[in-house]
N, C-alpha and C positions, 0 to 999 in steps of 0.2 A: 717434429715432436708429436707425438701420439695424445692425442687427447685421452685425459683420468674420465673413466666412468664417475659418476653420482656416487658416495658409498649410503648406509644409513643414517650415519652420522651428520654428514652434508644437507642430505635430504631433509630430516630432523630440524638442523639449523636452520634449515629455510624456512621451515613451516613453525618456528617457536623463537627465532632471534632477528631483533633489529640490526640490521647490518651495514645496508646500504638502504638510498631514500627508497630508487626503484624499486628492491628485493622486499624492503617492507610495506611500501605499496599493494605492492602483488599479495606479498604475505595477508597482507589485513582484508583484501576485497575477499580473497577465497576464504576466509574465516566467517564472513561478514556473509557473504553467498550464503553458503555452509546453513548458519545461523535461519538465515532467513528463508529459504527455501525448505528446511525441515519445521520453522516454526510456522510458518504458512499455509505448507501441506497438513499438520496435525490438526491446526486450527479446521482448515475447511473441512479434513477427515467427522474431525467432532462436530461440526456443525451438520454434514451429512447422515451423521449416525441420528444425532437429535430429532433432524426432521423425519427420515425413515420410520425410527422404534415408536415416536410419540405424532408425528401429523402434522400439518399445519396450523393447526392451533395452540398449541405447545409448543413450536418453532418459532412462530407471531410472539408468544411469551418472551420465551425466551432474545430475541433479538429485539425485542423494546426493553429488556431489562439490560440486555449489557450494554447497549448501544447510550441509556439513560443514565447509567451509572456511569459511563466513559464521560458523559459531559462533566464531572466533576473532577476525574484526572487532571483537569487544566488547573484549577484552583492547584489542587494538592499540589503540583510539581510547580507551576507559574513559571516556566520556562528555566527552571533551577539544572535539568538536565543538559541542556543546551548551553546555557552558559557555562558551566563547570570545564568542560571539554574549550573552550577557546581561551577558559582565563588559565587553566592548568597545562595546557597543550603551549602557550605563550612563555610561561614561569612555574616552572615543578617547586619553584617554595613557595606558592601561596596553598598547597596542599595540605595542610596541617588547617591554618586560618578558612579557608574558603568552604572544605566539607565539613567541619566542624558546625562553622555557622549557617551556609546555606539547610544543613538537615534541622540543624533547631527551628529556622524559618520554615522547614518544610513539614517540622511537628506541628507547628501552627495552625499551617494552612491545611494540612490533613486533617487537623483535629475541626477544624471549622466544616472543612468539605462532608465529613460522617454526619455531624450535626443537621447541615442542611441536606444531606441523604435522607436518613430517617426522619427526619420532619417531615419533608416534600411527600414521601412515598405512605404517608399514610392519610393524603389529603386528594389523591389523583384519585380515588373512588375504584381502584382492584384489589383483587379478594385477597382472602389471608395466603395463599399459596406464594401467589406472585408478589405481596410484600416481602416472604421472608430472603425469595429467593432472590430481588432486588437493594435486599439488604447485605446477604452473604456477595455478592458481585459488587456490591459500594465498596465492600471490606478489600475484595480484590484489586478491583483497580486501583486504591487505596496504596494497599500495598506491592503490588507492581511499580507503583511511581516510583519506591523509593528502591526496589530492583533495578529498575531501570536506570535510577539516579547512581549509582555505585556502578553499575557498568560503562555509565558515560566518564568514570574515574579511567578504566581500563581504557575507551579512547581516547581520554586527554594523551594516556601514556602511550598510545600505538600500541596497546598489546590486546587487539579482539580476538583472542584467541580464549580467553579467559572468557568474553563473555560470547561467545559460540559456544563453549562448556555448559556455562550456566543456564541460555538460554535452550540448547537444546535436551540439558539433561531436563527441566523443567518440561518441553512438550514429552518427549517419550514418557515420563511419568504420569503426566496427565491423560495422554491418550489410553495408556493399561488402567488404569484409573477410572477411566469414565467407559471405558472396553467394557471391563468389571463391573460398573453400577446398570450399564444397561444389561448385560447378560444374565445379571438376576431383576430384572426390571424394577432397578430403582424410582424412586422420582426424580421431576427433575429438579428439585429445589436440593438433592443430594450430590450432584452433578455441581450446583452451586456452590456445595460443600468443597465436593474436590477441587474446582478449582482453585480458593482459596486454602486448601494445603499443598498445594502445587506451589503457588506462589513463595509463599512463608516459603518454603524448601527451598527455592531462587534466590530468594530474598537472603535468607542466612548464607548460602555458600556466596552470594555475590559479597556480603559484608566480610567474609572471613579471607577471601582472595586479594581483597583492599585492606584488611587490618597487616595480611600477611606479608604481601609482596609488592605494596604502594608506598602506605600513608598511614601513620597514626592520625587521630585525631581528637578533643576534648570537646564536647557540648558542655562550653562557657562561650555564652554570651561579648560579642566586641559589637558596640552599638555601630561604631564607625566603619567598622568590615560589613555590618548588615547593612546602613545608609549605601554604602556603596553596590554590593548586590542588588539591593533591591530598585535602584536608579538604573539599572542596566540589564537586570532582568523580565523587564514587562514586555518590549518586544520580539520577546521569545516566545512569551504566554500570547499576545496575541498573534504570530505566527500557527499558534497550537489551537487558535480558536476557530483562525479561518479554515486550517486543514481539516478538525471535526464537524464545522459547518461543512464543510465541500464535500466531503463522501459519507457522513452519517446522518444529518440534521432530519433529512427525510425519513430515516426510519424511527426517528423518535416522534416527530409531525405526525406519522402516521398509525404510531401506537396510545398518542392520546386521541386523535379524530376518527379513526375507521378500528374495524374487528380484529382480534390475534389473529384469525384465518388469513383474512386480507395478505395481513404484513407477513404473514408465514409465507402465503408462495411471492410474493414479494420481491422475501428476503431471498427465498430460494433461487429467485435467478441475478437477485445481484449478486449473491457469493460468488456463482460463476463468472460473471466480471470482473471478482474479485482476481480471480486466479487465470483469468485471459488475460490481465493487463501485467503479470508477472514477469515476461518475456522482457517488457519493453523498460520495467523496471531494471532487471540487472543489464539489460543492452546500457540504459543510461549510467550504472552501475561504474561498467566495465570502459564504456567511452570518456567519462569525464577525464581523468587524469590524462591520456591521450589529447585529446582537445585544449586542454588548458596548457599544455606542454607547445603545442602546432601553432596556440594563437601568440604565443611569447615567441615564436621561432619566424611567422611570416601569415600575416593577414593575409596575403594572395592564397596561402595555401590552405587556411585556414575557413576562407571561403570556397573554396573547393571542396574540400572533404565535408562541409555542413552540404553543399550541392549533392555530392556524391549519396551524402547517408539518408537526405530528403529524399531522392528517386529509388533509393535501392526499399527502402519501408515501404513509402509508397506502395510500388511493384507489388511486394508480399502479402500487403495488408488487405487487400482486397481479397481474396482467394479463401484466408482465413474467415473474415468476417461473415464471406459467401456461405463456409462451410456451418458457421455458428446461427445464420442466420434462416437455413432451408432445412437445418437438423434441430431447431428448438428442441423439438418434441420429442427427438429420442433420446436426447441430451438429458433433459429434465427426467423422461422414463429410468435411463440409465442410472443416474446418479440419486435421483429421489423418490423412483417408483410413481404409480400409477396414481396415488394422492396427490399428487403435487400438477398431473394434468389438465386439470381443470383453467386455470389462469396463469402457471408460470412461462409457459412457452412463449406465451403473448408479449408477457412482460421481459425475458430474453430479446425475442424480437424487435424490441423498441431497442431497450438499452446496451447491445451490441453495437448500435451509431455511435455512442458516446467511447466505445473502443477504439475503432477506426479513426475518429476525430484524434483520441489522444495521444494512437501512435502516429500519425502525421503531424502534430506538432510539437513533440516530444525533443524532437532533437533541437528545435531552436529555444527548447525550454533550457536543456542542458547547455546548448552555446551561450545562453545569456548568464549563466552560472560561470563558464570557461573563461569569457570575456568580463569579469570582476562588474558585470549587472546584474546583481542578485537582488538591487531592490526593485527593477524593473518587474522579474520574476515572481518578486511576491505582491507586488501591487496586484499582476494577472490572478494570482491566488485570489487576492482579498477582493477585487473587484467579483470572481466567480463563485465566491462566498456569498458574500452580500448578495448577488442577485438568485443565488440558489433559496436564500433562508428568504425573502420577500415573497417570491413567487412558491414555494413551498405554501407557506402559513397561507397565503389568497389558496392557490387551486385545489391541494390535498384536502380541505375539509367538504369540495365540493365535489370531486373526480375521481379521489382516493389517490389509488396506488399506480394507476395507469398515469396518473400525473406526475408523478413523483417520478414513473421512469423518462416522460418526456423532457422533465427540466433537469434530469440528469444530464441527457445531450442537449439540451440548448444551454446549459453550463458549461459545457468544453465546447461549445462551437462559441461563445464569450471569450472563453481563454483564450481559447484558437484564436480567434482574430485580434485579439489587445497582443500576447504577447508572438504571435506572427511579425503582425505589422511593426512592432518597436523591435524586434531585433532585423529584418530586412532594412526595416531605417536606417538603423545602427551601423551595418555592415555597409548601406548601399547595395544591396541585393535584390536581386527581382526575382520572381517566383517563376517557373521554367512551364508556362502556361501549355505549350504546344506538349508538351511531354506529358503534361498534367490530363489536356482534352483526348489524348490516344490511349492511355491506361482507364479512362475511364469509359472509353467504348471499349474498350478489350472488356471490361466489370460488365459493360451492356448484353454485352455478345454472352459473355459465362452467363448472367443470371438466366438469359429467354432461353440458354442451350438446357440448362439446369431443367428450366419448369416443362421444356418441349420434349427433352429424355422421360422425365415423370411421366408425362399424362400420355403421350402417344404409345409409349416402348413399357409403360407401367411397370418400372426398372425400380420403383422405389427412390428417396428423394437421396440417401447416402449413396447410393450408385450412380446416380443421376451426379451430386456432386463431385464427383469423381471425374465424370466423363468432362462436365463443366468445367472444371479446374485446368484441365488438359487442353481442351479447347482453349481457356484462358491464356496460358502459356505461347499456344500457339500461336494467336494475335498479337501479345508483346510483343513477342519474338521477330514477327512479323512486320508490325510497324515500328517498334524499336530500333531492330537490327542487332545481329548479335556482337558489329564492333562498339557500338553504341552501349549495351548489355556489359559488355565485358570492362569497357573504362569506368562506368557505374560501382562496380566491383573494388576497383581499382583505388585505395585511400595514401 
């Protein structure tokens, strides 16, 4: 029999109907991608524009104000996202009862979180600009909670396809949006603006796709449906706490103890970390389901392929990190111009480690999730919380921003080792040390080949990495073996 081509129709169904588990697996990750890979890019897009047109002082602004305002996100939502999606994903008739009530609890807490917004920000001692525009971004986060609480409706029901819609039609509008405010040299407190009608724009088409194609719903009060939420929604909110402790707390530390300047280039090279740790994101993305499928199917094998995904990162991770790390400078020229030379390249340099570290323990982060140890998983979280927000508040009022990037990596080198050691526990696994000490002379060999092309052959340090890289390869290769190389491969 001849195999049917795909027609449109087919095609179509795949990418818009539940079918089968697999097919809408698939279906939902490339939605979910999709989504987050265009709201990512717009984001860092707008954050690059920001620092360009207006400096690092207005940049430093600007990212103490959204970063300060995201601290009250957690109030607003209190983990109401999060649970929506496992108590609706379990039973499609508490749909009616559960969004109903959870949003009246979330009028609540909103309504409380503004309060303490606009209080707070007229007691931190900045000027009328950066109040207002700390104001319009409270508004925002605000209402993205409850954006985002109506598309966690769409994943209770496995259809993100709806909210890939929402959230991408929300970045493309905002990106022309704030295109436009900078082209006629707006301020930035109108940038402020935009983004909160970006939002409200999300916000409504998300509400109208769940009035349409979900769930009706009533805001009447059921004190006993609220008793119950609210018993079962707190360790979600603190999930949500340790997560903005663990990648933001420092930029807010450092927007009330040091200059906007400062945290402007700062900020400028952790964005880029932002967008280097992307990769390792959808890799965990795209292996979860795999994984949790292999450990249900046979531990031997399942140990294997955690082996296999260890060595094969590893391998890559270095070469990259080489390159981010010997190109600071043209990195930050590139992307931020010559204002931002002064301290961001430095600050690159540091927190580039804390990359490296998290894609080599990424994958037993995902196995601890595969293997139904998710609380292992956040304990490493919360445990690399807590000692982020301690040593923050001690060093940042006395080192600045140079510290902030060091305990960024001595925050994942915390993880690394807590949630390392409890899943090789777990498995019975040992770490493939000999493999480990050869790639990391091969890293020895690229870097001195890197700094020896530079200064002898004054090749420039992108060409020089180049040559390094190559060389790198060549040493794997070398003490590796390329039958060795190729079983690596091999899941």
């Amino acid at each position: 029999m001849t195999r049917k081509m795909p027609t449109l129709l087919s095609i179509k169904s795949f990418f818009l109907d539940n079918k089968t588990a697999k097919q809408t697996i698939l279906k939902n990750t490339f939605w979910i991608a999709c989504a987050e890979i265009i709201q990512r890019g717009v984001g860092f897009l707008i954050v690059v524009m920001i620092a360009r047109h207006f400096g690092p002082t207005i940049s430093g602004q600007w990212a103490f104000a959204i970063n300060f305002s995201t601290i009250f996100i957690i109030l607003a939502d209190f983990g109401f996202s999060g649970l929506i999606v496992r108590e609706i994903a379990g039973d499609k008739s508490k749909s009616y009862d559960y969004i109903g009530n959870m949003l009246l609890l979330k009028l609540i807490f909103s309504g409380i979180s503004l309060i303490a917004i606009f209080t707070i920000i007229n007691f931190i001692g900045k000027d009328e600009e950066a109040i207002r525009l700390m104001s319009l971004l409270g508004i925002y986060v605000v209402a993205n909670s409850f954006a985002v609480f109506f598309q966690s409706v769409f994943r209770a029901y496995e259809k993100m396809e709806y909210e890939a819609v929402c959230r991408i039609s929300q970045s493309v509008f905002l990106f022309f949006l704030v295109f436009f405010l900078i082209v006629n040299k707006s301020s930035v407190v109108a940038i402020g603006f935009a983004y909160a009608v970006a939002v409200f724009l999300c916000l409504f088409v998300s509400l109208f796709f769940v009035l349409r194609n979900f769930s009706r719903f009533s805001l009447k009060i059921n004190p006993n449906v609220c008793r119950k939420i609210l018993a079962v929604a707190y360790p979600f909110a603190l999930s949500s706490v340790a997560v903005f402790a663990y990648y933001r707390i420092d930029t807010v530390i450092l927007g009330f103890h040091r200059s906007a300047s400062e945290l402007g280039y700062y900020d400028a090279a952790y964005n880029i970390i932002l967008v280097a740790v992307a990769p390792i994101t959808f890799f965990v993305i795209a292996t979860f389901p795999f994984l949790s499928r292999i450990y249900k199917e046979s531990r031997e094998k399942f140990t294997k392929v955690i082996d296999n995904f260890f060595k094969l990162i590893f391998v890559l991770s270095f070469p990259f990190i080489a390159a981010f790390f010997f190109n600071a400078g043209l990195i930050i020229n590139i992307i931020y111009g010559q204002k931002f030379l002064r301290f961001s390249p430095q600050f690159l340099q540091v927190l580039v480690w804390s990359v490296l570290i998290l894609y080599n323990y990424s994958i037993f982060a995902v196995g601890l999730s595969a293997s139904d140890n998710q609380k292992t998983y956040s304990m490493a979280v919360i445990c690399g919380a807590v000692f982020n927000i301690i040593a923050n508040l001690i060093f940042i009022p006395i080192y600045g921003a140079i510290a902030a990037a060091v305990i960024t990596v001595l925050t994942e080198i915390v993880v690394c080792v807590y949630m390392s050691y409890k899943f090789l526990s777990f498995q019975k696994m040992r770490l493939p040390w000999v493999f480990i000490f050869k790639i990391l002379f091969s890293f020895v060999i690229m870097a001195i080949s890197i700094i020896v092309f530079n200064r002898l052959f004054d090749v420039g340090l992108l060409l020089a990495s180049f040559f390094g890289v190559a060389i790198y390869g060549v040493a794997v290769f070398a003490f590796i073996g390329r039958k060795n190389l190729l079983a690596i491969s091999k899941f």
